[in-house]
C-alpha positions, 0 to 999 in steps of 0.5 A, a space after each residue: 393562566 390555568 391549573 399547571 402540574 409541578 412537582 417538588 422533592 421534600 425530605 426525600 419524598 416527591 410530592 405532586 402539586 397543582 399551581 395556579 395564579 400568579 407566583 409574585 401574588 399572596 400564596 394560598 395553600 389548600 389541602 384535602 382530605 384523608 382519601 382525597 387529593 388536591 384536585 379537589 380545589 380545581 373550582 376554589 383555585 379557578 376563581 382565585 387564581 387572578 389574585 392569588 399564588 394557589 398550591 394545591 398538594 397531593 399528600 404523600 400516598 395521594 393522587 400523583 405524589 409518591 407512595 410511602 415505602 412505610 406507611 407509618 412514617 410518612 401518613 400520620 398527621 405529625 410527618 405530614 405537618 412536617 411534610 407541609 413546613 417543608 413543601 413551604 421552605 421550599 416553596 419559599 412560602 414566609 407567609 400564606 393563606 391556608 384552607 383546609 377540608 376535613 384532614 386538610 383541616 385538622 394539619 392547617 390547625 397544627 400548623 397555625 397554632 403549634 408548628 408555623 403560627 406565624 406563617 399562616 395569617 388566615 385559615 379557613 376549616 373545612 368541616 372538622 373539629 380539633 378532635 374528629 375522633 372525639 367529635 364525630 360519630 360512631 357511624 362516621 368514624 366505622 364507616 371511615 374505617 371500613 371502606 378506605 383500607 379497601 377501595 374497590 377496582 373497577 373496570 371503567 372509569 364509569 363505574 368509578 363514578 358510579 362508587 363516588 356517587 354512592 360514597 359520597 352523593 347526600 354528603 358532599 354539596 351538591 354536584 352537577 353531572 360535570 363535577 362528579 364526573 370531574 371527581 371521577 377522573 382526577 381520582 382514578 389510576 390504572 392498576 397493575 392488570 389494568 382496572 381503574 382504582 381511586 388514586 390512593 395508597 389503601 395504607 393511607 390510615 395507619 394505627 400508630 397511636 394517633 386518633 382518626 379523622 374524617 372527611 367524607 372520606 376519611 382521615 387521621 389525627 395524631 391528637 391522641 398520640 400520648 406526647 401530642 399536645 391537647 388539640 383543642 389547646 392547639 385550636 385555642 392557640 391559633 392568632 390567625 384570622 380564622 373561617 369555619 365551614 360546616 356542613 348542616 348535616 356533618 357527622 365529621 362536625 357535629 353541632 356540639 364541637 363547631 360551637 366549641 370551636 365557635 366559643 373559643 375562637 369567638 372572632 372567627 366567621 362561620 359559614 354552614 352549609 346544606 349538606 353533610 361532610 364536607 362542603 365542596 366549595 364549588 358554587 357561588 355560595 361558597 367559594 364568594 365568602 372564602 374569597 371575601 375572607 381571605 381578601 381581609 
C-alpha cells in the first residue's frame, strides 16, 4: 500500500502523520526525536506495514504538524504526552504497539508506565534513559543545546545533506548515500526568502523547569519538572513487553543506565548496536528483531 500523508486535529493543533498498512490490522505508533520527524521510520514502517496499522506523527514543531504559537505550552514532554492520548482517542487506538528513538522514547515510557499503561502492550526504547539529563554526558547534552536553538539555512538541498552528514554521520548507524539523501529531503523546508532549512521550529527546546534529552539531535524531558513523578519509578512501573536498543558508542545511553534499566525491567530484550546515538533501524540487523518483537 505505501507511505500516505494524513493529518489529524487534536486539542486545537494539527498535526501531521505518515500511515502506513492496513487500518483493520494491530496499530504501531512510532515517534522520534527531539529535531527529528516521523519520516524517519519510512524503512521500520516499509517492512512492517503488510501486517501492521503503522502511525507515524510529526510532533508538534516538527516536520509538516503545526508550529506552537507558545512554544511552552505545546513542546514539553508533558503536553506532548497528552498530545499523543489524544492523537490515540482519536485514532481510536485501544490498544498499540510503541517504538520510540530517543524523546520518542523517553514519552513511550510515560505513556506505558503512567499515562495509558494499558494501551501500549510492547514498546520498544530507541537509545535512551528514563533520565537522559541525568545519564548522558556533558558533551552530549552542550552539544544538543548548542546547535537545535540554531539550525542553519542554506541554499541547497545538497548542502543540506552536507550539515546532516556532519551532524550526525559517526552517530547514526551507518547509512548509504541513498538514505542520507533520503534524510535530507524529508527534513528540509523552504524559508521565507527561499533557503532550505531543517524542518523544525529552533524553539522546539524550552527551558520550563523540565530536564533535556537526546537523541542525536536533541530532546526534552520533563522528569525534572518538580511535580513530575520520579522517571525511573515511571520505568520501573511499565507492564509491557518491553525492547531496549542502544547504541555501543551512545553517549545519549551510556553503559551504566542501559543496564539499570536492563536490572529493573529484567525481562526485557536487548539489542546494541555499533554506533553512537541512535540506531537507524534501517537494515536487517535491526529492523528483524523489532518485527520479531513485536509479533510475541
Amino acid at each position: 500500500m505505501g507511505r500516505r500523508d494524513r493529518f489529524v486535529t487534536v486539542d486545537g493543533f494539527e498535526l501531521h502523520y505518515s500511515e502506513w498498512g492496513d487500518r483493520s490490522d494491530p496499530p504501531v505508533l512510532c515517534v522520534h526525536g527531539l529535531s527529528r520527524n516521523g519520516r524517519d521510520f519510512d524503512p521500520l514502517a516499509r517492512e512492517l506495514e503488510d501486517d501492521y496499522w503503522v502511525l507515524c506523527p510529526d510532533m508538534p514543531g516538527r516536520g509538516w504538524s503545526e508550529w506552537a504559537e507558545e512554544p511552552a505550552e505545546r513542546y514539553t514532554d508533558a503536553a506532548m504526552v497528552e498530545m499523543l492520548a489524544g492523537f490515540c482517542a482519536e485514532l481510536g487506538l485501544q490498544q498499540f504497539r510503541y517504538v520510540g528513538t530517543s524523546m520518542g522514547g523517553g514519552l513511550g515510557m510515560a505513556l506505558a508506565g503512567l499515562a495509558m499503561p494499558e494501551a501500549v502492550t510492547h514498546l520498544v526504547v530507541n537509545d535512551v534513559s528514563p533520565d537522559p539529563e541525568g545519564d548522558a554526558t556533558p558533551e552530549a547534552l552542550g552539544r544538543i543545546m548548542e546547535y537545535v536553538p540554531t539550525p542553519p539555512t542554506v541554499e541547497t538541498v545538497t548542502e543540506l545533506e552536507d550539515y546532516y552528514r556532519d551532524l550526525y554521520e559517526g552517530r547514526f548507524s551507518e547509512m548509504t548515500d541513498d538514505e542520507w539523501r533520503r534524510l535530507a529531503l524529508t527534513s528540509a523546508r523552504r524559508t521565507d526568502d527561499g533557503g532550505i532549512a531543517p524542518a523544525y521550529d529552533p524553539d522546539i527546546l524550552v527551558d520550563d523547569g523540565e530536564t533535556a534529552d537526546g537523541d542525536g539531535d536533541g530532546e526534552s524531558d520533563d522528569a525534572g519538572a518538580a511535580d513530575a513523578p520520579d522517571p525511573w519509578d515511571v520505568w520501573t512501573a511499565i507492564d509491557a513487553e518491553i525492547m531496549i536498543l542502544r547504541g555501543q558508542e551512545s553517549e545519549i545511553l551510556p553503559e551504566a543506565p542501559f543496564e539499570r534499566m536492563c536490572e529493573t525491567q529484567p525481562d526485557a530484550e536487548t539489542l546494541v548496536v555499533d554506533c553512537g546515538h541512535a540506531p537507524s533501524l534501517n537494515v536487517p540487523a535491526q529492523i528483524g528483531p523489532i518485527r520479531e518483537f513485536l509479533s510475541d
